[in-house]
C-alpha positions in Angstrom: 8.5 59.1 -53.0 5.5 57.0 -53.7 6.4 53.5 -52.1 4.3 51.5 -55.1 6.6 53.4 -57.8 9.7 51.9 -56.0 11.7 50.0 -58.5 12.0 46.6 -56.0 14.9 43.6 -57.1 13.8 40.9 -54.9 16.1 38.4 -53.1 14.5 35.0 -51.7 15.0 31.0 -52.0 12.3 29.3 -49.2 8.5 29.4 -48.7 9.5 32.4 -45.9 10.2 34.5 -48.9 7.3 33.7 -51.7 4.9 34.7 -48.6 6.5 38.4 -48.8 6.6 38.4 -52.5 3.2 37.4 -52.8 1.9 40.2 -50.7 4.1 42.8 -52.4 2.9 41.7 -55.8 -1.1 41.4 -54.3 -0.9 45.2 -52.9 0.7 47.0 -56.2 4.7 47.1 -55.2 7.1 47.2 -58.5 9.1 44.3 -58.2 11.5 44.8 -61.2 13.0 41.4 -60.7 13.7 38.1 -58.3 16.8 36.7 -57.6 16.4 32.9 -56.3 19.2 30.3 -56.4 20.1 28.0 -59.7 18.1 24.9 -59.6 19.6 22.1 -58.2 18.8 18.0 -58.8 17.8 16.9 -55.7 16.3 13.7 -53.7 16.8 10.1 -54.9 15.9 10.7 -58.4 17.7 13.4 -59.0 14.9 15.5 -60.2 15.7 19.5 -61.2 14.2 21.0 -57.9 13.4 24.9 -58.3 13.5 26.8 -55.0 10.1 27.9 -54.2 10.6 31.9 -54.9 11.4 30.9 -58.3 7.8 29.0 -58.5 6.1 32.0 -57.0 7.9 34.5 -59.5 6.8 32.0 -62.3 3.2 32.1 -61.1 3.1 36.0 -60.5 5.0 36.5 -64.2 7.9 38.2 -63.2 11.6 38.4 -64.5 13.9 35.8 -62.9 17.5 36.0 -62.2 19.2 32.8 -60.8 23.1 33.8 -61.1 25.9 30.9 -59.8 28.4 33.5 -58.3 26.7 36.9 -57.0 29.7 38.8 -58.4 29.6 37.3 -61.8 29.6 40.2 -64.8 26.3 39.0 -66.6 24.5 39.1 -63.3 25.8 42.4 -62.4 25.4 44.1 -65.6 21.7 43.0 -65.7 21.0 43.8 -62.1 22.5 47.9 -63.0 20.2 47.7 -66.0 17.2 47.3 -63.5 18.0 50.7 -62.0 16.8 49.4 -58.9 15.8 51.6 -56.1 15.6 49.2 -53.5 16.9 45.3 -52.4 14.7 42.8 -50.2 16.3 40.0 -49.0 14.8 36.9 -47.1 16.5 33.9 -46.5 19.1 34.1 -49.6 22.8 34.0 -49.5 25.1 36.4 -48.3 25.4 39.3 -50.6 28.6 40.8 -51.7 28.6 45.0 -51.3 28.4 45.5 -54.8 24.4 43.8 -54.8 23.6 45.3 -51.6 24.5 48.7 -52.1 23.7 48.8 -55.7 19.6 50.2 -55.2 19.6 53.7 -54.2 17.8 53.1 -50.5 20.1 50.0 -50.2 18.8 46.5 -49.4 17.0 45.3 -46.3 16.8 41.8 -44.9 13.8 39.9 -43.1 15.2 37.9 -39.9 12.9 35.6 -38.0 14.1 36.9 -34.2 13.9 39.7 -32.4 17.7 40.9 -33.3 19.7 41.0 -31.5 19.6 37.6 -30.3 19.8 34.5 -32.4 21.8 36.2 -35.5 22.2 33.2 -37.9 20.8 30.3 -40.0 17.9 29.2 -37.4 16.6 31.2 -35.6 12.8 30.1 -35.0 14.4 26.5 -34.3 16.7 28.2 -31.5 14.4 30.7 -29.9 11.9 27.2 -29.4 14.5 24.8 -28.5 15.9 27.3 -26.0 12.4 28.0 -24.1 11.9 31.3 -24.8 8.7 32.7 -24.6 8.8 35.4 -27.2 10.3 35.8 -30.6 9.6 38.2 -33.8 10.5 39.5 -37.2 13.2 42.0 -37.4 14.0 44.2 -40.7 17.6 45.8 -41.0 19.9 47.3 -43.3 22.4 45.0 -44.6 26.4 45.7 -44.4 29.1 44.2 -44.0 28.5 42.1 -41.5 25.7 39.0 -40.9 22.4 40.1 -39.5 24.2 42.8 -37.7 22.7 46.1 -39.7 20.7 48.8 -38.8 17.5 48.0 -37.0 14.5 49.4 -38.9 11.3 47.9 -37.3 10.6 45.2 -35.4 7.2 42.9 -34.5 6.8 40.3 -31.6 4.9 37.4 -30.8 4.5 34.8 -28.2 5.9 31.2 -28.2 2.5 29.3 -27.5 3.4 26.2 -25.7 1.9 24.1 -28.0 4.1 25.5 -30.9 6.4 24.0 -33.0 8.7 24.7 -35.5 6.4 24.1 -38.0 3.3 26.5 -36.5 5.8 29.3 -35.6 7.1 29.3 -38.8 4.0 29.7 -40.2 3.1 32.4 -38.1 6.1 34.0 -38.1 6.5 34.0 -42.3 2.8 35.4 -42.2 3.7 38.3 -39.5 6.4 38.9 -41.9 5.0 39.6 -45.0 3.5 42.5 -43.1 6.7 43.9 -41.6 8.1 43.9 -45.2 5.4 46.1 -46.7 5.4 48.3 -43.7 9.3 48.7 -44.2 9.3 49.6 -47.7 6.5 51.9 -47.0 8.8 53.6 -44.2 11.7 53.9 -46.6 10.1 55.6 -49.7 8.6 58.1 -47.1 12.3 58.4 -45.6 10.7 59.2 -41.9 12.4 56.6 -39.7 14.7 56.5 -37.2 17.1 52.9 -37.5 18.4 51.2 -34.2 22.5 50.6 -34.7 23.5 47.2 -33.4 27.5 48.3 -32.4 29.0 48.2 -29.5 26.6 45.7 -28.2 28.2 42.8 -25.7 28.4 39.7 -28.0 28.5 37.9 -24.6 24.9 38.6 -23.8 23.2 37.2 -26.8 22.0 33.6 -28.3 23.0 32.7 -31.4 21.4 30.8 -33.8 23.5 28.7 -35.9 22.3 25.9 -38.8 21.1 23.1 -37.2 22.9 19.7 -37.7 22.0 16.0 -37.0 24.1 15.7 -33.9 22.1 18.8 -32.2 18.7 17.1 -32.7 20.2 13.9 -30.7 18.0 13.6 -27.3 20.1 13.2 -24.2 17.6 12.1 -22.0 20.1 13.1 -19.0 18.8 16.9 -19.2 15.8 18.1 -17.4 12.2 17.0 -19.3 11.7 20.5 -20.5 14.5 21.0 -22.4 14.1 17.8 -24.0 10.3 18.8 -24.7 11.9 22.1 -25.8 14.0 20.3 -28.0 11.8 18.2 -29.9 9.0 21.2 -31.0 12.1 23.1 -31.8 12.9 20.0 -34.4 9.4 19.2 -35.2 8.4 18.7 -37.7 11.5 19.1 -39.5 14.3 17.8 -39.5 12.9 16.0 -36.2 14.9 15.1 -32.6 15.9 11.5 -32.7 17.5 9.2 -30.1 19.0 5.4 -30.9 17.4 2.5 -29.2 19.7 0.1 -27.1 19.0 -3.7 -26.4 21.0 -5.6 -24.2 23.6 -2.9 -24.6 24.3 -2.9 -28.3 22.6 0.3 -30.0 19.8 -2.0 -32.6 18.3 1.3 -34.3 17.1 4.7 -34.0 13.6 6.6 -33.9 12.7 9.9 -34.5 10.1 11.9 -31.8 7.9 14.3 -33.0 5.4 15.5 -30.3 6.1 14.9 -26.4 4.7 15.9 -23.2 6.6 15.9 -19.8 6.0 15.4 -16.3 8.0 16.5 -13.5 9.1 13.8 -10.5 11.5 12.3 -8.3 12.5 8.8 -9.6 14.8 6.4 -9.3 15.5 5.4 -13.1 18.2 5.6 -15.3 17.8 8.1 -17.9 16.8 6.6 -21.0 14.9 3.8 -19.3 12.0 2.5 -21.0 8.1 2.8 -18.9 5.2 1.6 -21.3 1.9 -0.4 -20.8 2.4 -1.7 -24.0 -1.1 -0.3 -25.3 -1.2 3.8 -24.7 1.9 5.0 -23.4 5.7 4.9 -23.9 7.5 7.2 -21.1 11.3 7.9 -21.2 13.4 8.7 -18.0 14.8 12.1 -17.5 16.9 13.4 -15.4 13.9 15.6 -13.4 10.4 13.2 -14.6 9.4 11.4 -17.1 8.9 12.4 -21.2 6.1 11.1 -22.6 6.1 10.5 -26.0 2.9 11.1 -28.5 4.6 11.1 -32.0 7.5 8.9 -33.2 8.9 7.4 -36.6 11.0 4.1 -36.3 13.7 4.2 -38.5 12.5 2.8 -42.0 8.9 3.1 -40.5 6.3 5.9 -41.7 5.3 8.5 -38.4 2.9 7.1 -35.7 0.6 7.9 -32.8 2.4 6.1 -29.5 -0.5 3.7 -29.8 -0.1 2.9 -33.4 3.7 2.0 -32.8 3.6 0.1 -29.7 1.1 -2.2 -31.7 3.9 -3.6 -33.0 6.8 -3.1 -31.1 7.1 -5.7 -28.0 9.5 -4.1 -25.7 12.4 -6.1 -23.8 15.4 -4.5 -22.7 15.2 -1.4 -24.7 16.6 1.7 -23.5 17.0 5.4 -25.1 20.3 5.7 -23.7 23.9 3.8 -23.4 
C-alpha cells in the first residue's frame, strides 16, 4: 500500500512531536486527525496554555481532537469514524488498547533512546546525566506494556561533550522526524523485520524516570564528572541547583547552568568555595575542582560567572552542609 494514502491519527503534546508532524504534513502523509491534550491554565496568570501539537495542527489546518479520558465514548466513536489505518505517538499519554489497536497497522511510538535502555519519561536527560556517549531514536509497536513493544528501526548519534539537554534535544527531535517518515514508509510496504524486547534481563538496563527537583540537587561529594554530567543533563531545563551555606545556616540557593571540571588531589571540603572574586568561582569535589561558567541566584536573572561575582562578595559561603 502506497505509504502517502495511509489514513494517519496523530498522537503528540511537546515541540518533539510538532517536529514529526510538520514533516509528515510537508512530504504529503494523510494525517486524518491530531490527538493533543485539553488546554490547561497555566503559569502565574493563569493563562489557557495549548500544548504545542495543538498550535502546529492549527497552523497546518487539520482536525483536532483533545479528549479528557482516552476511553471516553465521544472520543472513541470519532476516532472509529476516522477509519484510521495507522497511530503515531510521541510523547502523549499512555494509551488504553482500545486507541492503540484501533488503526489497522496499529500504532507506533517515537522514544528518544536507543531501547532498550532508559524506557521512561526522560530519557535524553538520563542518557546525558549518566555519561554516556551515545544515544538515539527508537520506533516500536505499542502494547501493553511502557516502551517495551516491538522494535522497528532504530537511529544513533553521539553525545558531543559540549551537549546539553537542550542541543540533544534538538538534535535528537530533528533525527526523529526522519525515523518517523522512514517507519511509516516501512509499514505501508509491510517488508520489515521487528526486534521483540522479552525476555530481556531488566537488571542490565537504565531507566529513565521523570526527573524531579531533588535529582537536580548537586552533591558536590561525587566525582567532578558526574556533577558536570549532571548539570548538561539539567541544562537548560529545569537546571541542577545547590543551596548556599553561610556560617552554617543554608542563606539561599542558585541554580548552575554550564560547568567545566578539572581533575586534582586537594585538600578541601567538598562544597568549599575558591574564587578570585573577578573571573572565576570553583567548587570542591570530591576528585578536582568544578568550575562554574553559568548560574542564576535565586530571584536573580541567569549570569556569566563574571557577571555574578560582580555583585556577590563572598565570606563564608559554601555549596555544601
Amino acid at each position: 500500500m502506497d505509504a502517502k494514502s495511509l489514513r494517519i491519527v496523530f498522537m503528540g503534546t511537546p515541540e518533539f512531536a510538532s517536529t514529526s508532524l510538520k514533516r509528515l504534513v510537508a512530504e504529503g502523509y494523510n494525517i486524518v486527525a491530531v490527538v493533543t491534550t485539553p488546554d490547561k491554565p497555566a503559569g502565574r496568570g493563569q493563562k489557557v496554555h495549548e500544548s504545542d501539537v495543538k498550535c502546529t495542527a492549527r497552523e497546518l489546518g487539520l482536525p483536532i481532537l483533545q479528549p479528557e479520558k482516552l476511553r471516553d465514548e465521544a472520543f472513541l466513536t470519532a476516532l472509529k469514524e476516522l477509519n484510521p489505518d495507522l497511530g503515531i505517538v510521541i510523547a502523549f499519554r499512555m494509551l488504553p488498547e482500545v486507541v492503540w489497536a484501533m488503526p489497522r497497522l496499529g500504532t507506533f511510538n517515537l522514544h528518544a533512546s536507543l531501547l532498550p535502555q532508559y524506557r521512561g519519561a526522560a530519557p535524553i536527560n538520563w542518557a546525558i546525566i549518566n555519561g554516556e556517549k551515545e544515544t538515539g531514536v527508537t520506533t516500536f509497536l505499542l502494547n501493553h506494556e511502557i516502551d517495551k513493544g516491538a522494535i522497528i528501526e532504530q537511529e544513533k548519534t553521539a553525545i558531543l561533550p559540549e551537549d546539553n539537554i537542550g542541543t540533544l534535544y534538538d538534535r535528537l527531535m530533528e533525527i526523529g522526524s526522519h525515523l518517523v517518515t522512514r517507519t511509516v514508509d516501512k509499514l505501508a510496504e509491510g517488508n520489515y523485520t521487528t526486534i521483540e524486547q522479552m525476555h530481556i534481563d531488566e537488571a542490565t538496563l537504565k531507566p529513565a524516570p521523570k526527573i524531579f527537583k531533588e535529582d537536580g540537587r548537586i552533591d558536590w561529594s561525587r566525582n567532578a564528572e558526574d556533577i558536570h554530567n549532571l548539570v548538561r543533563g539539567l541544562s537548560p531545563y529545569p537546571a541542577a541547583w545547590t543551596p548556599i551555606y553561610k556560617d552554617g545556616t543554608e542563606s539561599g540557593s542558585a541554580k548552575v547552568f554550564s560547568t567545566r571540571f578539572e581533575l586534582c588531589n586537594h585538600n578541601a571540603v567538598p562544597g568549599t568555595l575558591k574564587t578570585d572574586g573577578r573571573t572565576h568561582l570553583a567548587v570542591a569535589a570530591a576528585d578536582g575542582w568544578v568550575y562554574i561558567e553559568e548560574m542564576q541566584m535565586a530571584g536573580k536573572r541567569r549570569m556569566a560567572i563574571k557577571d555574578v561575582l560582580l555583585g556577590w562578595r563572598l565570606s563564608n559561603e559554601v555549596f555544601q552542609e
